[in-house]
PyMOL Python script that loads the backbone (N, CA, C, O; Angstrom):
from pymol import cmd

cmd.read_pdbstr("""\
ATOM      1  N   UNK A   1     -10.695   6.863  -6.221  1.00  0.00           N
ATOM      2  CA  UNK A   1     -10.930   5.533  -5.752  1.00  0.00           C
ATOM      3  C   UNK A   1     -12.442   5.346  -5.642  1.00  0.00           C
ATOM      4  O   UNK A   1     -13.236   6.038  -5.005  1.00  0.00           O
ATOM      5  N   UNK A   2     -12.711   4.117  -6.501  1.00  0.00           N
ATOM      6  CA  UNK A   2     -14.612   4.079  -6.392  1.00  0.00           C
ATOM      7  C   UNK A   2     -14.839   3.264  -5.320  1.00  0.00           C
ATOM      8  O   UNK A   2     -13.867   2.509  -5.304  1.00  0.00           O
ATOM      9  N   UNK A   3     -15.425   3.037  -4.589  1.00  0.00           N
ATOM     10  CA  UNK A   3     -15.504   2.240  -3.541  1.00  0.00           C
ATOM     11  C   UNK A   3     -17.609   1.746  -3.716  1.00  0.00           C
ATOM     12  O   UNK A   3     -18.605   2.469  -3.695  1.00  0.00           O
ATOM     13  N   UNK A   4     -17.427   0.124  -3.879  1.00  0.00           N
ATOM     14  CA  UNK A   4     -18.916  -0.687  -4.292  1.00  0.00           C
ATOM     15  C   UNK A   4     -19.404  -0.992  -2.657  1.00  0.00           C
ATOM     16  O   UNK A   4     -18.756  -0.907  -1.613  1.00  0.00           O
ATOM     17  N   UNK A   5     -20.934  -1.410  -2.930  1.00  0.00           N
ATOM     18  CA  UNK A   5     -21.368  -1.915  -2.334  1.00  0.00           C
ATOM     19  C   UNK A   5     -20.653  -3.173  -1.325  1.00  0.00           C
ATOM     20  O   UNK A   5     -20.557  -3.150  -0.098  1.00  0.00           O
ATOM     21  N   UNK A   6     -20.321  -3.959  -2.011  1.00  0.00           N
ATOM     22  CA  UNK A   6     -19.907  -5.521  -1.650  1.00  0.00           C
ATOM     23  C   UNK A   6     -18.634  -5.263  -1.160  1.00  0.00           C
ATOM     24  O   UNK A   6     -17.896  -6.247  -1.121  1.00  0.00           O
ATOM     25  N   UNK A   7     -17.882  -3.529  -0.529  1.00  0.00           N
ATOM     26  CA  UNK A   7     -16.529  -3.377  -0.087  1.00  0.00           C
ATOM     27  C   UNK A   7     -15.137  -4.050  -1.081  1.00  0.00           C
ATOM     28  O   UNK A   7     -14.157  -4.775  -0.909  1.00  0.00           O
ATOM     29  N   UNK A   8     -15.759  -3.323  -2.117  1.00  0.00           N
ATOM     30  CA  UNK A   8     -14.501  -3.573  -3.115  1.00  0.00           C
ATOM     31  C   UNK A   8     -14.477  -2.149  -3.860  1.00  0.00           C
ATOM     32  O   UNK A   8     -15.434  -1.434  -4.158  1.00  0.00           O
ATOM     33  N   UNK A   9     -13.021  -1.935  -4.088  1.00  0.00           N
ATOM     34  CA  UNK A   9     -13.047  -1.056  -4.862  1.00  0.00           C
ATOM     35  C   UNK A   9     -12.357  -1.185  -6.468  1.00  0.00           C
ATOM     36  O   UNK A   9     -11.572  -2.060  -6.833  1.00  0.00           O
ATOM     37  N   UNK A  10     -12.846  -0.148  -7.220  1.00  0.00           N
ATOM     38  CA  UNK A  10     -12.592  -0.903  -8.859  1.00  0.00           C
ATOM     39  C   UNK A  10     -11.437   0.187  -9.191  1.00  0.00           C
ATOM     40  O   UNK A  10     -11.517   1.406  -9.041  1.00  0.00           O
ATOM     41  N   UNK A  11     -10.353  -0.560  -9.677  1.00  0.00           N
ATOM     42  CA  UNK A  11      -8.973   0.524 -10.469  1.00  0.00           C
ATOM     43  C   UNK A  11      -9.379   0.897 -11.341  1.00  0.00           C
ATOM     44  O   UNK A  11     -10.205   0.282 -12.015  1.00  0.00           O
ATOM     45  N   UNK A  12      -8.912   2.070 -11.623  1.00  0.00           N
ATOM     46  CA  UNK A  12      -8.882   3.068 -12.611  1.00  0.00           C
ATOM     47  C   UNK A  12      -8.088   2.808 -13.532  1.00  0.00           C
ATOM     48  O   UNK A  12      -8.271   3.517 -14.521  1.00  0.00           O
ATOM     49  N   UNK A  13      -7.049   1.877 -13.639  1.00  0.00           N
ATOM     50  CA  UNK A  13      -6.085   1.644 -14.792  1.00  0.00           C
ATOM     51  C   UNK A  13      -7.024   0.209 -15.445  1.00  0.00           C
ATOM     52  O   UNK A  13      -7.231   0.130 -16.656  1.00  0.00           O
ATOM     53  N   UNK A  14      -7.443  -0.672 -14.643  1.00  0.00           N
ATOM     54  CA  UNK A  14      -7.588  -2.167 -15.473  1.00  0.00           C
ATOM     55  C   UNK A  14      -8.774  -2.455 -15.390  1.00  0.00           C
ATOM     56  O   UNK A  14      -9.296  -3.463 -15.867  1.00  0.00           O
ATOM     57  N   UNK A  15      -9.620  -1.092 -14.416  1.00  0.00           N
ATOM     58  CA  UNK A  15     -11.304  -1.880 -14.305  1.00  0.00           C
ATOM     59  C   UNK A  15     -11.694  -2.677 -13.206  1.00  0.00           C
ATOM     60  O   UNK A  15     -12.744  -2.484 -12.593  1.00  0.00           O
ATOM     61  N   UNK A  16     -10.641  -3.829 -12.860  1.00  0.00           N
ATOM     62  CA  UNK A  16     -10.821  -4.973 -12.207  1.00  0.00           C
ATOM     63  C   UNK A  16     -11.592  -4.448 -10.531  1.00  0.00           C
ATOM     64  O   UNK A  16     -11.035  -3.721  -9.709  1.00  0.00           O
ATOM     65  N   UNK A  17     -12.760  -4.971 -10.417  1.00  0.00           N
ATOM     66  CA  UNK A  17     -12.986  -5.025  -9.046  1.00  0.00           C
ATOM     67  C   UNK A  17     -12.218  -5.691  -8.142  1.00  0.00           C
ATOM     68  O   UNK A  17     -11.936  -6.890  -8.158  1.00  0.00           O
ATOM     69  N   UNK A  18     -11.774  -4.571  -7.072  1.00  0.00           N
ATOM     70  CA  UNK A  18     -10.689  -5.448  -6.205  1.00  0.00           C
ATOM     71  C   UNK A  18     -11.218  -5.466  -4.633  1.00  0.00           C
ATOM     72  O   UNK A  18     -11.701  -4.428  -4.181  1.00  0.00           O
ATOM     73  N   UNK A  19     -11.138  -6.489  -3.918  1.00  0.00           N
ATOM     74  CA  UNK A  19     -11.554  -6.692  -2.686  1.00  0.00           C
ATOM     75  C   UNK A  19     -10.369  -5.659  -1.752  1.00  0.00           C
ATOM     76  O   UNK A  19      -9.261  -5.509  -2.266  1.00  0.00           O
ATOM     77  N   UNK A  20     -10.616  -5.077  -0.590  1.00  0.00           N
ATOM     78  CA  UNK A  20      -9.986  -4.390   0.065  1.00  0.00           C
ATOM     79  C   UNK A  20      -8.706  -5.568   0.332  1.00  0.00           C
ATOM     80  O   UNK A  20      -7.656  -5.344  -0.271  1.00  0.00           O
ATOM     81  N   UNK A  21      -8.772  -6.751   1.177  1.00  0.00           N
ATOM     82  CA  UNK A  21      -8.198  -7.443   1.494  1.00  0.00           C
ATOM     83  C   UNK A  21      -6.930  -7.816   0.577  1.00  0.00           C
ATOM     84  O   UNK A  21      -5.804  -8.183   0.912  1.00  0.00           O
ATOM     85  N   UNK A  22      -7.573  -7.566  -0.872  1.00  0.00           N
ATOM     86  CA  UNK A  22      -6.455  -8.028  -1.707  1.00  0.00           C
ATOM     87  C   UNK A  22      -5.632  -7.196  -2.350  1.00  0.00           C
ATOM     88  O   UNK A  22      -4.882  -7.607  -3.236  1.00  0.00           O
ATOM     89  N   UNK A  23      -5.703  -5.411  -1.818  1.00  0.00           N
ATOM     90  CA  UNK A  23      -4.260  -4.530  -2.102  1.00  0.00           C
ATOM     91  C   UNK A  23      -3.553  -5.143  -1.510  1.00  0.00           C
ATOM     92  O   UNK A  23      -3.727  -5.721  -0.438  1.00  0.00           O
ATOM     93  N   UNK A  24      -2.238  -5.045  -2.480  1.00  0.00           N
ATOM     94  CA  UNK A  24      -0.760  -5.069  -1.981  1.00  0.00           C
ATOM     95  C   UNK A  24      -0.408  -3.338  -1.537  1.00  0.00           C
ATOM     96  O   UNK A  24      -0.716  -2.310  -2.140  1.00  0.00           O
ATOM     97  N   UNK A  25       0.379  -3.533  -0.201  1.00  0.00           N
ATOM     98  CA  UNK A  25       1.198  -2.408  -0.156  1.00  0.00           C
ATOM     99  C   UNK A  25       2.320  -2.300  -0.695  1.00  0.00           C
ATOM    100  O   UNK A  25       2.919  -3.278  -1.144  1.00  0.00           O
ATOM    101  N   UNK A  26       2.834  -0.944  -0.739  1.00  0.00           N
ATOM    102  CA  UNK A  26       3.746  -0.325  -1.842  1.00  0.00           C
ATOM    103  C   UNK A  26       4.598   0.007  -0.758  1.00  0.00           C
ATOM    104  O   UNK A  26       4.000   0.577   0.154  1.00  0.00           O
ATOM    105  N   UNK A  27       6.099  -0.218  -0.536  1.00  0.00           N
ATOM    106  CA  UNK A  27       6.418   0.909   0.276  1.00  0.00           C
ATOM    107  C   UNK A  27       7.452   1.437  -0.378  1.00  0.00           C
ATOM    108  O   UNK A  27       7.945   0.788  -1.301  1.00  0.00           O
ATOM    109  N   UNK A  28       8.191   3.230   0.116  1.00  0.00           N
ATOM    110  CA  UNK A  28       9.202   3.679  -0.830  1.00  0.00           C
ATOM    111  C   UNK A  28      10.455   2.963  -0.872  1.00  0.00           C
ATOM    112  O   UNK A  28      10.616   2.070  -0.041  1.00  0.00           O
ATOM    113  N   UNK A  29      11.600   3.276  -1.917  1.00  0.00           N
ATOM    114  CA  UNK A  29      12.296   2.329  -1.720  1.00  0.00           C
ATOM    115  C   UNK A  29      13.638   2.483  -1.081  1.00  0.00           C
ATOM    116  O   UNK A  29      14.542   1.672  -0.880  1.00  0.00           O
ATOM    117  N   UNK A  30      13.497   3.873  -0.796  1.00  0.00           N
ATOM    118  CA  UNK A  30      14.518   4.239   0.515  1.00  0.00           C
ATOM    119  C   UNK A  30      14.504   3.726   1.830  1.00  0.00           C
ATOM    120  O   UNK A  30      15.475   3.908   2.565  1.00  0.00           O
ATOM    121  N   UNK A  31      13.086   2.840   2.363  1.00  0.00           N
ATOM    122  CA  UNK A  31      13.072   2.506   3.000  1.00  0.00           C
ATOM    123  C   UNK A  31      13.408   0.519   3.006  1.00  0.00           C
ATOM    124  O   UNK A  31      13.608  -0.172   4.006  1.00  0.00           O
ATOM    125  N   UNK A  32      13.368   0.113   1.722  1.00  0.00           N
ATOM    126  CA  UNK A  32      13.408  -1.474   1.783  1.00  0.00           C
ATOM    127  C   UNK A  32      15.195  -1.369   1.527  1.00  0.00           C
ATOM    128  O   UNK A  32      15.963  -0.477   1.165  1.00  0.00           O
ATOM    129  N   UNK A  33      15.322  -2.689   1.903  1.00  0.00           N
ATOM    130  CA  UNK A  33      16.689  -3.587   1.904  1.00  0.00           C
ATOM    131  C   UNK A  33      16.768  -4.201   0.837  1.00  0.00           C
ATOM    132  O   UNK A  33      15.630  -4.427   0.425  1.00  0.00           O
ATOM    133  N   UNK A  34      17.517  -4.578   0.193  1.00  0.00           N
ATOM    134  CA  UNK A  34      17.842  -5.709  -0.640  1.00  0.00           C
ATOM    135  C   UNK A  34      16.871  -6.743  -0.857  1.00  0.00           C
ATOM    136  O   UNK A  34      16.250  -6.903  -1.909  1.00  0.00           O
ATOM    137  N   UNK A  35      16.757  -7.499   0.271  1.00  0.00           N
ATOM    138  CA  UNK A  35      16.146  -8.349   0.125  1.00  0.00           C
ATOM    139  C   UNK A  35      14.518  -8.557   0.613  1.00  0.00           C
ATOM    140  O   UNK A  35      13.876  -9.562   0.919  1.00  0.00           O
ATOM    141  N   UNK A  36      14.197  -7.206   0.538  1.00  0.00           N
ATOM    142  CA  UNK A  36      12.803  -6.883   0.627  1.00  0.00           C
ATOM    143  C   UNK A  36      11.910  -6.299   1.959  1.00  0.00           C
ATOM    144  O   UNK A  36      10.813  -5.748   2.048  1.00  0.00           O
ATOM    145  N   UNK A  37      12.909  -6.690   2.908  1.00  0.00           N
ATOM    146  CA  UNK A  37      12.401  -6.286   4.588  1.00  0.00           C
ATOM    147  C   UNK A  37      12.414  -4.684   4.845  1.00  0.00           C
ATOM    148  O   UNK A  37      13.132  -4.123   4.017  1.00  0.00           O
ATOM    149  N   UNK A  38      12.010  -4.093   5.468  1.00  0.00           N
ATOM    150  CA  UNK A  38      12.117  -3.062   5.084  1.00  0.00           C
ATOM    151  C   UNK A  38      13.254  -2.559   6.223  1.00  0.00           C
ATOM    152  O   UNK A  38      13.842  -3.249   7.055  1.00  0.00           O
ATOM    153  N   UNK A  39      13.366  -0.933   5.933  1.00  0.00           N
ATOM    154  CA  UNK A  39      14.636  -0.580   7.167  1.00  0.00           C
ATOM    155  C   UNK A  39      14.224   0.306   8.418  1.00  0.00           C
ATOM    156  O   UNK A  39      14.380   1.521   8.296  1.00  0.00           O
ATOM    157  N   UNK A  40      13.779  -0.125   9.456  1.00  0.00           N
ATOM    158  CA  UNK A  40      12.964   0.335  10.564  1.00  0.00           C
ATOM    159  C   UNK A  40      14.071   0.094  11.554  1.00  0.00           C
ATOM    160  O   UNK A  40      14.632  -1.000  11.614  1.00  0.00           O
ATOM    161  N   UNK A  41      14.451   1.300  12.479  1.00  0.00           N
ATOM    162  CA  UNK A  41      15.072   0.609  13.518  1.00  0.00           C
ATOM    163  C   UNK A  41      14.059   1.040  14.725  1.00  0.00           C
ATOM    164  O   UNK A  41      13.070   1.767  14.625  1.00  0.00           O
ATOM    165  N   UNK A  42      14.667   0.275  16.114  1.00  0.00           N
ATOM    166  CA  UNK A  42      13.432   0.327  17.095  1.00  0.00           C
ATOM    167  C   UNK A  42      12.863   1.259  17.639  1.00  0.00           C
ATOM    168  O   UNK A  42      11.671   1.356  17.934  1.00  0.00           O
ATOM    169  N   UNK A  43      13.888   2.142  17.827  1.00  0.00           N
ATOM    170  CA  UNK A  43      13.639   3.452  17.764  1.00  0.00           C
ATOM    171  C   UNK A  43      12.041   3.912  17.307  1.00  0.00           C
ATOM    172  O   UNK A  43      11.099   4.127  18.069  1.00  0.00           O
ATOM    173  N   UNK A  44      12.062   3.997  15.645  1.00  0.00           N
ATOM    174  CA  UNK A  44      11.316   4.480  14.975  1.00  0.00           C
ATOM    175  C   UNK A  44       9.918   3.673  14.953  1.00  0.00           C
ATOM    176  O   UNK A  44       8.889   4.150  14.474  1.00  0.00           O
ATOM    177  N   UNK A  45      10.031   2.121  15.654  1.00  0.00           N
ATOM    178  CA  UNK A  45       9.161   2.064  15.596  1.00  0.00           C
ATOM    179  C   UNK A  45       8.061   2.070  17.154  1.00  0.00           C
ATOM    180  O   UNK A  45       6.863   2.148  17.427  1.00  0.00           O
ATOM    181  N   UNK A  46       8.997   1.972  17.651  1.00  0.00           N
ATOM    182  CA  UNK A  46       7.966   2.406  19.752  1.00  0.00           C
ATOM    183  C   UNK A  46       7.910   3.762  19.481  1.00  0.00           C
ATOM    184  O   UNK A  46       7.141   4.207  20.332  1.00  0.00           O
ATOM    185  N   UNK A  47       8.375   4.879  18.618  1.00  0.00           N
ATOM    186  CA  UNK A  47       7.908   6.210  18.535  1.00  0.00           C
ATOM    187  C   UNK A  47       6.475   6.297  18.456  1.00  0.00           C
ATOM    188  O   UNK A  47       5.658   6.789  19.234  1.00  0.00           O
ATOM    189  N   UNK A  48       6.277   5.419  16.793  1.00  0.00           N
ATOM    190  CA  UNK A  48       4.995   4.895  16.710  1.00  0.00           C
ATOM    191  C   UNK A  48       4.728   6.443  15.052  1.00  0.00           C
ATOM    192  O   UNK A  48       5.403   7.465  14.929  1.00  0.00           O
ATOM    193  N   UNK A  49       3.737   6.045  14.269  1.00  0.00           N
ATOM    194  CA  UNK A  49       3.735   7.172  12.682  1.00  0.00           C
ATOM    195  C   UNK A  49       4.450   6.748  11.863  1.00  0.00           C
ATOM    196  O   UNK A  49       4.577   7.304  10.773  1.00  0.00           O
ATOM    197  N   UNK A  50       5.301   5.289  12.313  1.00  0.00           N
ATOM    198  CA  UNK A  50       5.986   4.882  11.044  1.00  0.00           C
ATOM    199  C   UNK A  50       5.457   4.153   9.831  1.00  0.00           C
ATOM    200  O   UNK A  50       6.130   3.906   8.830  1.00  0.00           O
ATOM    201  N   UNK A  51       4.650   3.948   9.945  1.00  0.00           N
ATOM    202  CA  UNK A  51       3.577   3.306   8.927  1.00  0.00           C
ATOM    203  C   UNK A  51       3.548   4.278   7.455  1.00  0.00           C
ATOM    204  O   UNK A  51       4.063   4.035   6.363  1.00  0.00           O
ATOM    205  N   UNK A  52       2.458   5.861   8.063  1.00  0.00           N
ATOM    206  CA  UNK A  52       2.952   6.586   6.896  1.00  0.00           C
ATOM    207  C   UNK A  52       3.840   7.307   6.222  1.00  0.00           C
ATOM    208  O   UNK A  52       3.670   8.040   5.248  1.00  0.00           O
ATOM    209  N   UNK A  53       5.408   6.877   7.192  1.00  0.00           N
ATOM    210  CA  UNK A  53       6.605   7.607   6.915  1.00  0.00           C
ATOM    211  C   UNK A  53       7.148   6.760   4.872  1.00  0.00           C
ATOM    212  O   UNK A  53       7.586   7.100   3.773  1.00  0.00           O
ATOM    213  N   UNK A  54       6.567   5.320   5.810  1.00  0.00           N
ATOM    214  CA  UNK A  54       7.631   4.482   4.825  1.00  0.00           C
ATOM    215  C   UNK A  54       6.409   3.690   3.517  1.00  0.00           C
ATOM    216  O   UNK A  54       6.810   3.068   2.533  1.00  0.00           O
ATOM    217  N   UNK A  55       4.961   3.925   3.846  1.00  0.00           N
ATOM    218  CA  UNK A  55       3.807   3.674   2.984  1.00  0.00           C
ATOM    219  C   UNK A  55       3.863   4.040   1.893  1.00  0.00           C
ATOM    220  O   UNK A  55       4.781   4.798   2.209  1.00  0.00           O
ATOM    221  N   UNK A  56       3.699   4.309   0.428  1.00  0.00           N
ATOM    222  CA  UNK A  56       3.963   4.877  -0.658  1.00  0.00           C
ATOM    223  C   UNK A  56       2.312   4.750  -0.809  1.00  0.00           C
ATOM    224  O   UNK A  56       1.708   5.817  -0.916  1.00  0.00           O
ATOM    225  N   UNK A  57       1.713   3.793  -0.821  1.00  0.00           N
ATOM    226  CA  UNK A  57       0.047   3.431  -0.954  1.00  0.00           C
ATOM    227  C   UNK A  57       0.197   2.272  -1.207  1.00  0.00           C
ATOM    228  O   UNK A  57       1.222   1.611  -1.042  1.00  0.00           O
ATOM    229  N   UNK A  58      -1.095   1.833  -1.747  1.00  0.00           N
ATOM    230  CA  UNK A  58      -2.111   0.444  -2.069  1.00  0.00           C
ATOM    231  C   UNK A  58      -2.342   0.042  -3.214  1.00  0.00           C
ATOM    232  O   UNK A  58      -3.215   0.687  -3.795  1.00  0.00           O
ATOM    233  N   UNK A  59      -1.785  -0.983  -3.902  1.00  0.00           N
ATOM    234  CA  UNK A  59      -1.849  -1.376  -5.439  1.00  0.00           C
ATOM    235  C   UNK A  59      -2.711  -2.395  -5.563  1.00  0.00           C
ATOM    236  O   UNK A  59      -3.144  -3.198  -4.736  1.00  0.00           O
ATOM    237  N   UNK A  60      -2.929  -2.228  -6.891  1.00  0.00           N
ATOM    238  CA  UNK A  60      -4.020  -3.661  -7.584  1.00  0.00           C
ATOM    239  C   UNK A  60      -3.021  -4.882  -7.682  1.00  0.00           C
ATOM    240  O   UNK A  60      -1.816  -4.744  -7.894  1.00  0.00           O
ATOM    241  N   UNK A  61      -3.468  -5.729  -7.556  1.00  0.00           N
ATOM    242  CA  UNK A  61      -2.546  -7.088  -7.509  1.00  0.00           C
ATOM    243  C   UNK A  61      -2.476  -7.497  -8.782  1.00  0.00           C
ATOM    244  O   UNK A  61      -1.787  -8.454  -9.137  1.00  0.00           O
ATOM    245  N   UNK A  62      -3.394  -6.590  -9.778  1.00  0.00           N
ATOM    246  CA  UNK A  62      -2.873  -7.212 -11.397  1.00  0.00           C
ATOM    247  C   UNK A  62      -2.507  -6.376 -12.033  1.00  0.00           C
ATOM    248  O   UNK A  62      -1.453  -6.656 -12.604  1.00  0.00           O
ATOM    249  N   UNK A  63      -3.019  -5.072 -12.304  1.00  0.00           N
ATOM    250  CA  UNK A  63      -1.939  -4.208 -12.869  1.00  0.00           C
ATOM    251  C   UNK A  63      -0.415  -3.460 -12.268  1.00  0.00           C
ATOM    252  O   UNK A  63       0.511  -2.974 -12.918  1.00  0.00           O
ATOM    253  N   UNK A  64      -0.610  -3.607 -10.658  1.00  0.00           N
ATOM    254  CA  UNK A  64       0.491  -2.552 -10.030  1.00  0.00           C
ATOM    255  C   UNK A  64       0.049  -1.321  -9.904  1.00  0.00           C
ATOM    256  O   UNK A  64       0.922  -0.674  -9.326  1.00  0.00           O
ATOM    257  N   UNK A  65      -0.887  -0.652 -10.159  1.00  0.00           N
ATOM    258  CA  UNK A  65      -1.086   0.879 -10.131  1.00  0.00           C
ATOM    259  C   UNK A  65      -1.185   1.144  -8.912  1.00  0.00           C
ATOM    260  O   UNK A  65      -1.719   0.177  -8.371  1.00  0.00           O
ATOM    261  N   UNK A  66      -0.870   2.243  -7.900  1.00  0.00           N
ATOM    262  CA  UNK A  66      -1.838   2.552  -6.896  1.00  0.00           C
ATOM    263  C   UNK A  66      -2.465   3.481  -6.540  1.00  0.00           C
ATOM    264  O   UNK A  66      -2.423   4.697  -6.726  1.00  0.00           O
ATOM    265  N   UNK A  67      -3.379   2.445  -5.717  1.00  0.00           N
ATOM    266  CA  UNK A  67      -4.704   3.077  -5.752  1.00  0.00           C
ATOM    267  C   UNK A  67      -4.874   3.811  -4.511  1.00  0.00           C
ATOM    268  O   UNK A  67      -5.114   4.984  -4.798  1.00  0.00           O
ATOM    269  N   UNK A  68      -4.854   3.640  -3.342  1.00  0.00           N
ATOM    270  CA  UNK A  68      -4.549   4.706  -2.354  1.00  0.00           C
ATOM    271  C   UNK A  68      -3.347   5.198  -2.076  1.00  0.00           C
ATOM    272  O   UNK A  68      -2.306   4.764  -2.569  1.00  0.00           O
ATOM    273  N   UNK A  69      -3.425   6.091  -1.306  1.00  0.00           N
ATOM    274  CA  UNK A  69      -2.246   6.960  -0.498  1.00  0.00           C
ATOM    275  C   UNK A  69      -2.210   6.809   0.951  1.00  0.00           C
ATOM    276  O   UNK A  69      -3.346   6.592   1.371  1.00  0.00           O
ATOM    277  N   UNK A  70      -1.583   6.833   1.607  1.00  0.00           N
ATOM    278  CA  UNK A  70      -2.099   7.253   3.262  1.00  0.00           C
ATOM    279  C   UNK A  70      -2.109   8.780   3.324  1.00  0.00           C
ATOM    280  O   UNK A  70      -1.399   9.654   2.825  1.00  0.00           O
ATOM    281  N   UNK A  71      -3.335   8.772   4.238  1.00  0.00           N
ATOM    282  CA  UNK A  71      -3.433  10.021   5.127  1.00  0.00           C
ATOM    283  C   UNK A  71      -2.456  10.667   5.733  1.00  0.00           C
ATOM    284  O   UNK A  71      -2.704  11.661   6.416  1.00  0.00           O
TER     285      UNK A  71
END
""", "prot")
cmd.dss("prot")
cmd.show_as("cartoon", "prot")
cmd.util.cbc("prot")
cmd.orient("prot")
């Protein structure tokens, strides 16, 4: 991940300089529903670490690749 001056970073698949703001997250798909929400019950989430359970990473909004991971 190259990370610029102006807080953008540029993909490795398309080139495109991308503003942080404008990754899409990815999440796995054991965790989404049908209709896109994902499947969290309350439990899991006042535990609190569910973020990088169900995160896959951070894609470019024009090719799809992604570009980060979580920690």
């Amino acid at each position: 991940m190259l990370r610029r001056r102006d807080d953008s970073i540029r993909c490795p698949k398309c080139g495109k300089a991308i503003k942080t703001s404008e990754l899409k997250p990815v999440f796995k798909q054991e965790y989404l529903n049908p209709d896109g929400s994902l499947k969290l019950s309350r439990k899991d989430v006042l535990r609190g670490g569910w973020l990088k359970k169900v995160l896959k990473g951070v894609a470019c909004p024009k090719c799809g690749e992604i570009i980060g991971k979580p920690e």
